[in-house]
C-alpha positions in Angstrom: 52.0 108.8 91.3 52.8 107.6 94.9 53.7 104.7 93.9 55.7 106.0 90.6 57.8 108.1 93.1 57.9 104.7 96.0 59.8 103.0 93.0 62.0 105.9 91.9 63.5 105.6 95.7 63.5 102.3 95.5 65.6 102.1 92.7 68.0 104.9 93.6 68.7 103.1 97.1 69.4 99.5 95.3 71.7 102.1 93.0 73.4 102.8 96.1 73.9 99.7 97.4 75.0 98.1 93.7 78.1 100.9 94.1 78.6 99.9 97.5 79.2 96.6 96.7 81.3 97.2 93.5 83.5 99.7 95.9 83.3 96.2 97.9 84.2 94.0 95.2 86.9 96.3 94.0 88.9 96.3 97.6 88.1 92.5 97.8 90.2 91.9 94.2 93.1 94.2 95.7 93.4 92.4 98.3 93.4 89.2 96.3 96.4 90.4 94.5 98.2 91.6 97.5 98.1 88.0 98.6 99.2 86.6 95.4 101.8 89.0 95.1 103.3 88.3 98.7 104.1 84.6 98.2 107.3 83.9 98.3 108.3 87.3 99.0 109.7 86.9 102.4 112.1 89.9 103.7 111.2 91.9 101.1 110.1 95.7 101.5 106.5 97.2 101.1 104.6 99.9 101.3 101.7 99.7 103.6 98.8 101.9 103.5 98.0 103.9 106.7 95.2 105.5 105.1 93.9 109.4 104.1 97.4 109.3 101.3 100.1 108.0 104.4 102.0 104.9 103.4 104.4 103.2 105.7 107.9 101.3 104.8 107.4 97.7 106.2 109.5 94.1 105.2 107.5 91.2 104.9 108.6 89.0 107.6 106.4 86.2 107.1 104.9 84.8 103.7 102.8 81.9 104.5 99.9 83.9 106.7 97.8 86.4 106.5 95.5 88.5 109.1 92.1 88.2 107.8 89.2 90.5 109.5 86.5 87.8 109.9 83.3 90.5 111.4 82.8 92.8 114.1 86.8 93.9 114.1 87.8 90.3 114.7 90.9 89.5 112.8 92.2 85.7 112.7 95.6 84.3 111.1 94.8 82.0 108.6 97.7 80.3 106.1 97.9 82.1 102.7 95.7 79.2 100.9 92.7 79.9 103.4 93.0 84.0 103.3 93.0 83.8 99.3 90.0 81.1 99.6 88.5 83.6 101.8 88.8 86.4 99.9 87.7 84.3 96.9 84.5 83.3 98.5 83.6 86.6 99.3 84.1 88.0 95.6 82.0 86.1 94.4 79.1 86.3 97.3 79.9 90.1 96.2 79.4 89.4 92.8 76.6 87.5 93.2 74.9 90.3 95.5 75.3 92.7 92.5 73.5 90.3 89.9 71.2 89.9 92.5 70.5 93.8 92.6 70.9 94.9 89.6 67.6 91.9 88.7 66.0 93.6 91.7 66.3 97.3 90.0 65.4 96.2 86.6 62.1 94.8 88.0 61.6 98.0 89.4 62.4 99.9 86.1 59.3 97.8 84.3 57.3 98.6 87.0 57.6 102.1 86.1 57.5 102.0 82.8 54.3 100.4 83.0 53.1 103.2 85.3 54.5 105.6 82.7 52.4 104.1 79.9 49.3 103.9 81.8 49.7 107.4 82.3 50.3 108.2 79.1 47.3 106.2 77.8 45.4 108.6 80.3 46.7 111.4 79.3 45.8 110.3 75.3 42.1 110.2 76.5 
């Protein structure tokens, strides 16, 4: 039964993490189309978000960069080719972190079930 429960933990925190990273992956493909929508957009007005609902009027006075946090608050300029090439790559190292998981928790599931029917085969004696 220690172990049953070790598992159900385990899989609830991989759970956790597998949202994470979708909530991840979800911001990572907005961005993505915030850089493909900027292109050629020079001068033009947006809405930028400020966060907590507050949104801020703002023209778009250069089309061909982007600011790209990089780790630990560090935030480079990099032409708009690199920043959607960055963003790219880490989609799919999201999306690969989530396949990765989601193997990881369905191991996990067999492993219970297969304390669940050894239990029940107990239980049956």
């Amino acid at each position: 039964m220690v172990e049953y429960e070790y598992l159900r933990q385990e899989i609830n925190a991989i759970d956790n993490q597998i949202k994470q990273l979708q909530e991840h992956h979800e911001a990572l493909v907005t961005a993505r189309e915030a850089l493909n929508s900027v292109e050629g957009e020079k001068d033009s007005e947006l809405l930028v978000p400020g966060g907590a609902g507050v949104y801020f009027n703002a023209t778009l006075t250069n089309d061909k960069s982007c600011l790209v946090n990089v780790g630990a608050n560090v935030i480079i300029e990099m032409n708009l080719d690199k920043g959607k090439k960055t963003i790219n790559e880490r989609i799919e190292q999201a999306l690969s972190m989530i396949v990765e998981l989601n193997e990881e928790a369905d191991k996990r599931v067999n492993q219970l079930r297969q304390i669940e029917a050894a239990v029940q085969g107990q239980q049956l004696m």
